[in-house]
N, C-alpha and C positions, 0 to 999 in steps of 0.2 A: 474656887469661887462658887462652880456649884452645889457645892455640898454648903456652904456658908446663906447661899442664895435660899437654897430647901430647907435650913436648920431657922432663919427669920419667917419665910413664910406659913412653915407649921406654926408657928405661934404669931399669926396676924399681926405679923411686922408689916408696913406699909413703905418703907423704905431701907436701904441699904447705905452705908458710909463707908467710905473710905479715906487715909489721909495717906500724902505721899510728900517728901519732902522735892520742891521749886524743882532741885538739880535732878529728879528721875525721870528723864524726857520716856525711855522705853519703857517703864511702869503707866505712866500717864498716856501715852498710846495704847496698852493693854488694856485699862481703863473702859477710854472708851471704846473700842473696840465690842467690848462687853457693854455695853450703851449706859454707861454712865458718864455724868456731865459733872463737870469744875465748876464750883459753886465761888470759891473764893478766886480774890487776886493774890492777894499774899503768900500763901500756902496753895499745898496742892490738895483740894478737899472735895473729892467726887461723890455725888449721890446720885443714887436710883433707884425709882419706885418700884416696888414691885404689885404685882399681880395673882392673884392664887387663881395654881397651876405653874405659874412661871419658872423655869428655871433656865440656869445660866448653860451657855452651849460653849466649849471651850477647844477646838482642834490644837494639837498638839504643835502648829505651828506660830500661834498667837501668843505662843508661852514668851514671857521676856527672857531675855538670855542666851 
């Protein structure tokens, strides 16, 4: 995620997406964890703005799985 995070904000990306299908509860904790929020109800479809400078902080135990 952070290299995905670093690869949008060199190119003045203002935001990040992600989709997850309803049934991935551990992916969708991961999610936000990484401070991204569920924009739909139907799907699982998280966005997050980002910020230049920002990048994503990931410890080895917030991996899903």
């Amino acid at each position: 995620m952070a290299a995905a995070e670093d690869f949008a904000t060199e190119r003045s990306c203002l935001l990040i997406e992600v989709t997850s299908l309803r049934s991935r509860a551990g992916a969708h904790a991961f999610y936000r964890r990484l401070g991204f929020t569920d924009v739909c109800d139907r799907s699982g479809r998280f966005v997050k703005e980002l910020a230049w400078g920002q990048r994503a902080s990931v410890d080895q135990d917030d991996l899903p799985g």
